[in-house]
C-alpha positions in Angstrom: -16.1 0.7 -8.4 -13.1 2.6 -7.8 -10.2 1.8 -5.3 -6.2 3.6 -4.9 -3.3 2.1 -3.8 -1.0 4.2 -1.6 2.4 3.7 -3.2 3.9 7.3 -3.1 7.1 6.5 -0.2 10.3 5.5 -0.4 10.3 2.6 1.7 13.6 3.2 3.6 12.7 0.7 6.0 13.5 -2.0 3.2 16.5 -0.2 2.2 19.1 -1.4 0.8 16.8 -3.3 -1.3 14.8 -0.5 -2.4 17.4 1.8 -3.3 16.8 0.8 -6.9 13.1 -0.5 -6.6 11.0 1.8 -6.1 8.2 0.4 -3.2 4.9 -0.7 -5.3 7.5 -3.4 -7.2 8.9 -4.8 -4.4 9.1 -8.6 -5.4 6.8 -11.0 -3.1 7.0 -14.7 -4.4 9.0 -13.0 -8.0 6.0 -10.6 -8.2 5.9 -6.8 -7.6 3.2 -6.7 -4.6 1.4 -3.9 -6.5 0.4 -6.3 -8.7 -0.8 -8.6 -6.5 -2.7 -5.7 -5.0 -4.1 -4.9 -8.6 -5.6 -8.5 -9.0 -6.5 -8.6 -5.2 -8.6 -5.8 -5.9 -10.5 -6.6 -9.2 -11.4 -9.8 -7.3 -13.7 -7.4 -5.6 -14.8 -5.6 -8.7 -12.7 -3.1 -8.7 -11.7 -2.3 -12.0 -10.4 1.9 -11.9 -7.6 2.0 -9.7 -5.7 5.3 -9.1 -1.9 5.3 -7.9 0.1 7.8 -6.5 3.8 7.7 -7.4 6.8 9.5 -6.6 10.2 7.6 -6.7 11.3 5.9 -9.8 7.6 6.9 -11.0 9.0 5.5 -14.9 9.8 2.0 -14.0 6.1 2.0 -12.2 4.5 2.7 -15.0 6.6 0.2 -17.8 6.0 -2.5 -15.0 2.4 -2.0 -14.5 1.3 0.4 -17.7 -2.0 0.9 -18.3 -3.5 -1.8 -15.9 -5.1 -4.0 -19.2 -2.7 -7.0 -18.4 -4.4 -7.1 -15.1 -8.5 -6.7 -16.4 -8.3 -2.9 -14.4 -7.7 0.6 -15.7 -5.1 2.2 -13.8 -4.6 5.8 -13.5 -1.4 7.5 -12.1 -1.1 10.8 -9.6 1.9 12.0 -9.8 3.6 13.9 -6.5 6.6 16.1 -7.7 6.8 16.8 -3.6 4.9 13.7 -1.2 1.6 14.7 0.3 1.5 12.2 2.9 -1.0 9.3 2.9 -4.0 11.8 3.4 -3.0 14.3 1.4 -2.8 12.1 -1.7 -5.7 10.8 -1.3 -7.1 14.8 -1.5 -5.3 15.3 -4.9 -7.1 12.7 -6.5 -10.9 13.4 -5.5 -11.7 14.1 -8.7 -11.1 10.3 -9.6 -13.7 9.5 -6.5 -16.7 12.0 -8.1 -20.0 10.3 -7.9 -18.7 7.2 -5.6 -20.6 6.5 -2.5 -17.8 5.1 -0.8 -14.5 3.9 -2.2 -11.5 2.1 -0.5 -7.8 3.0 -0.3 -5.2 0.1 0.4 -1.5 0.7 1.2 1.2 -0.9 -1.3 3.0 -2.3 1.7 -0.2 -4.7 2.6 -0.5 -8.4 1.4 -3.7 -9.2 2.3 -7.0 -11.5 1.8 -9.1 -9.0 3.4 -12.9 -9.2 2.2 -13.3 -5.7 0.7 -16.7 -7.2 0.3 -17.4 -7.0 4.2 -15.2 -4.1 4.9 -17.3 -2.0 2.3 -21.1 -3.8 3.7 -20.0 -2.4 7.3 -19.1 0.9 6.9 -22.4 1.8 4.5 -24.3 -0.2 7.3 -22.8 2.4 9.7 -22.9 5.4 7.8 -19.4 5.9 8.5 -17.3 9.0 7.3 -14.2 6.5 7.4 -13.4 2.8 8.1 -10.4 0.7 9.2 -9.7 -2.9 8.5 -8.5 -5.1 11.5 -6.9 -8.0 12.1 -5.8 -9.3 15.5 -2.4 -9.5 16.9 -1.0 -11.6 20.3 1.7 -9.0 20.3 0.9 -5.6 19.0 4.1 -3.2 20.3 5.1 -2.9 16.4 1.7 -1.7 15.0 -0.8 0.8 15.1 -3.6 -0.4 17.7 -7.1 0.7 17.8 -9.1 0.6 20.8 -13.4 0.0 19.6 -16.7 -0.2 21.4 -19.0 -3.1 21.3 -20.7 -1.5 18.0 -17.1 -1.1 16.7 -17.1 2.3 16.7 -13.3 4.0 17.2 -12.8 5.3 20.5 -9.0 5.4 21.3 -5.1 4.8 19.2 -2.3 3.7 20.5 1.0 4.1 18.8 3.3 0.6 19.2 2.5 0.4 22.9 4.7 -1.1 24.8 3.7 -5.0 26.0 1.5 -5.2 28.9 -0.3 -1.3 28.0 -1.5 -2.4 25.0 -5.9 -1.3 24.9 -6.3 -3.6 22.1 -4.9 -6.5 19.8 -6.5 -5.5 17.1 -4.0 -3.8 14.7 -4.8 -0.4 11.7 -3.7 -3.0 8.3 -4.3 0.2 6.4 -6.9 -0.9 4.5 -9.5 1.5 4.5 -13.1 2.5 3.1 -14.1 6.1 3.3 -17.1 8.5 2.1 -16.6 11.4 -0.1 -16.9 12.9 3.3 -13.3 12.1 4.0 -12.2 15.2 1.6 -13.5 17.7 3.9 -11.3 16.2 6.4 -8.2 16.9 4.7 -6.3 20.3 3.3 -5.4 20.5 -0.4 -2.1 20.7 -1.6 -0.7 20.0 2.0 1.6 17.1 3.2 -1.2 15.4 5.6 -1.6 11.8 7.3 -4.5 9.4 7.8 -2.6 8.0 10.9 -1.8 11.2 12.7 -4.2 13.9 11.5 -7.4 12.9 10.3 -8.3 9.7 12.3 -7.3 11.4 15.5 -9.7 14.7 14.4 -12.7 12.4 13.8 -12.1 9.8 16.8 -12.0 12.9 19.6 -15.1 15.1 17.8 -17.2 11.5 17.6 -17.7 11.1 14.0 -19.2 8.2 12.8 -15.8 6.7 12.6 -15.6 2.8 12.9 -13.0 -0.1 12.9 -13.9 -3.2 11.0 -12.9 -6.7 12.9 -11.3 -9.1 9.7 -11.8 -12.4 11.5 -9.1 -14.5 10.6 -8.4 -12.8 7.3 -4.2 -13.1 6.3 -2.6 -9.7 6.9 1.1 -8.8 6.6 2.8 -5.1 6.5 5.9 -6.1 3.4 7.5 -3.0 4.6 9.7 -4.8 7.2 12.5 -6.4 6.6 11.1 -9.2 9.2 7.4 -9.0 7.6 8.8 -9.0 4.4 10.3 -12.8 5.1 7.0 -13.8 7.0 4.9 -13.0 4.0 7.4 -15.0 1.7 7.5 -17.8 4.2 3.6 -17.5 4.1 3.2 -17.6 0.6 5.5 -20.3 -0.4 4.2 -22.6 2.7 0.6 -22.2 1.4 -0.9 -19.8 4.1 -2.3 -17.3 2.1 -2.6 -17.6 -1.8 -2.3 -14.9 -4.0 -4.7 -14.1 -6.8 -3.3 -15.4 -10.0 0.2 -16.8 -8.1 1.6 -19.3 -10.4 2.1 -23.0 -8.7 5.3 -23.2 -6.4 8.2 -25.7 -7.9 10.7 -25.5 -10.8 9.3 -23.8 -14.4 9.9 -25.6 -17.7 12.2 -22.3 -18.8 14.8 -23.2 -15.9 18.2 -24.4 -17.0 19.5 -27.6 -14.4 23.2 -28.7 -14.6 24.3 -32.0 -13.6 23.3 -33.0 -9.9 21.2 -30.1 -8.8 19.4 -30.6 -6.0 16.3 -29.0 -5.1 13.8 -29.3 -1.8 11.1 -28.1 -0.1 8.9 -25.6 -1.2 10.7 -23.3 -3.8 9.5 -20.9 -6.5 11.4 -20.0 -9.7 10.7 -17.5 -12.3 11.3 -17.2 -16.0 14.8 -18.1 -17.1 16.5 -19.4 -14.1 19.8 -21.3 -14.6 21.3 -23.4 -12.3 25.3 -24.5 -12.9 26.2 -28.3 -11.5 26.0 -29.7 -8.0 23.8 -26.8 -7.2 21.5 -27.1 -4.1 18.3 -24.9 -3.7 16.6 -25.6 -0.1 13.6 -24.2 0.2 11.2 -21.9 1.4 13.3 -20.0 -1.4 12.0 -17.9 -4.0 14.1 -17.2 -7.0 12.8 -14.2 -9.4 13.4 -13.7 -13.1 16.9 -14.5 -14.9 18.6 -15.5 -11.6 21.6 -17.3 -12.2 23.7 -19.8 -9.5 26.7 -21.1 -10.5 28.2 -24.4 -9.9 29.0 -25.8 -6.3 26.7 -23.0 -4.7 24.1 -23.8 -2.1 21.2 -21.3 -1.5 19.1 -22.3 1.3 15.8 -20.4 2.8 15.9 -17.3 1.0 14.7 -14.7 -1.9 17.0 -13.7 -4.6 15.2 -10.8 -6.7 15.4 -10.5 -10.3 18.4 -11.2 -11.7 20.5 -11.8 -8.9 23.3 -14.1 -9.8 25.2 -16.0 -7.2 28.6 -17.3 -7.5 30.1 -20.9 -7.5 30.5 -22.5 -4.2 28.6 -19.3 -2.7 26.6 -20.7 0.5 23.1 -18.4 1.2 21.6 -19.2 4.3 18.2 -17.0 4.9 19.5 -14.6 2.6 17.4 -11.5 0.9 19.7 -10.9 -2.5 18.7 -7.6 -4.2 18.0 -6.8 -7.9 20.8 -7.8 -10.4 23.1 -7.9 -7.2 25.8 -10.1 -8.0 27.1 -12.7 -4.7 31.1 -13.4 -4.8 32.5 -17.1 -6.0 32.4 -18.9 -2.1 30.9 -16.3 -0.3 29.2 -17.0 3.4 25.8 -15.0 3.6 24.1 -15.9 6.6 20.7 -13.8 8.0 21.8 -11.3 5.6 20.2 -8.5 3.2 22.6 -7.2 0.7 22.2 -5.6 -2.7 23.0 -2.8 -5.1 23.0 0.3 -2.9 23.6 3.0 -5.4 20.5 5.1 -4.7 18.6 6.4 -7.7 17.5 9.3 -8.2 13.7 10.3 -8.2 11.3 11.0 -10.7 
């Protein structure tokens, strides 16, 4: 079974944190989310998985390689110019040769979805194309898709305003198509899913269908304000992650005298903490992060090697990668980091 994760943008709307991280390695509970994807996905049996890359393509590939390390095979596309969400998916149909249906997942989702289901439906349905679904109360910052009884696709609306909204149940771009699909889109063209193909299908009546995901866990990382309700999620036990180590302090971490630490935390590899350090959780603390004496960090996510100064005080902070926090600094509801852009690849 074969599956590809969309991971091609830039993901300015995280920026400045993904000035020097390119968007698959985005860090959810000290993790790239691309990985979680990867092991999300060969829960399902899927075990070739294509990626389309762009920005910083080289740290991608050292981070992720050749997929072993995760039980998959990976294979990269690379896009010297983007092709849009559609159009990537074009420039790889080789990969899909001889599938019957395949799915295509977005490196911004942090899901449980059952791909399982997802995939039953649309064969059931013969569709050319199928959407995963979950429901929303408010829905005026998502894509929203108006279905029939059958679930067939019959109307989009575009982060309607409250009160017009058709539909709570929002696109989590998680989608299974038919080889179909490629007829749908141009090759070598910059194309969309979102504004060109599912809007071609939905108004000639193809067999185009929505899939409802019950109560499955959902969240668009691509947010700043997602990004901290999937941490939140993940460290408060509301969705688990495939092959998430346990929250709480690792044996590698280095406590000074009277550290204090509470609620739910997680640490990676190497962590040192200086005296009369307090970590308040839900915080997540990646790889090699370093707080020196007196500091207090307190509901929030310091990426890899971030190091924060003595009597620093973080209050639901987002810390960037190898960003460095003054001696007594104040950050409060703040996202700060390194913001020399790279350059891409």
């Amino acid at each position: 079974m074969r599956a590809m994760i969309l991971a091609g943008g830039l993901s300015t709307r995280l920026y400045p944190l993904t000035k020097q991280v390119p968007k698959p390695l985005v860090p959810v509970a000290g993790k790239p989310n691309a990985e979680h994807l990867i092991r999300y996905l060969a829960s399902f049996g899927y075990r070739e998985i294509v990626i389309n890359v762009h920005y910083l393509a080289d740290a991608i590939l050292a981070r992720l390689g050749d997929g072993s390390g995760f039980g998959v095979r990976l294979t990269y596309s690379h896009e010297d110019e983007l092709l849009g969400s559609a159009g990537a998916v074009k420039k790889v149909q080789d990969f899909f040769a001889g599938e019957p249906s395949f799915v295509v997942v977005g490196c911004d989702d942090l899901t449980n979805l059952p791909l399982d289901d997802l995939l039953a439906f649309h064969r059931k349905n013969e569709a050319v194309a199928t959407i995963g679904l979950v429901e929303r109360s408010e829905v005026e910052h998502y894509g929203v898709v108006v279905t029939d009884e059958r679930g067939r696709i019959t109307g989009f609306q575009e982060k309607p305003p409250r009160g017009t909204e058709r539909s709570h149940a929002v696109n989590t771009g998680i989608y299974a198509f038919s080889p179909k699909i490629f007829d749908e889109i141009p090759p070598q063209a910059f194309y969309d899913f979102g504004k060109q193909v599912f809007p071609a299908l939905q108004e000639r009546g193809a067999a185009f269908y929505g899939f409802d995901a019950g109560d499955a866990y959902w969240c668009d990382i691509g947010t700043v304000g997602e990004y901290w309700r999937a941490s939140d999620d993940v460290l408060g036990g509301r969705v688990t992650l495939p092959g998430m180590h346990a929250t709480g302090v690792r044996k590698s971490t280095r406590v000074g005298k009277g550290v204090r630490i509470e609620g739910h935390v997680l640490f990676g590899h190497g962590v040192i903490l200086g005296d009369d350090v307090t970590i308040a959780g839900p915080t997540s603390l990646g790889d090699a992060v370093t707080v020196d004496s007196g500091a207090r960090v307190e509901h929030s996510v310091l990426w890899d090697g971030a190091h924060v100064g003595a009597n620093a005080t973080l209050r639901h902070a987002i810390v960037g990668m190898n960003y460095t926090v003054p001696e007594s600094a104040l950050l409060r509801d703040a996202v700060v980091a390194n913001e020399e852009a790279a350059e891409a690849i």
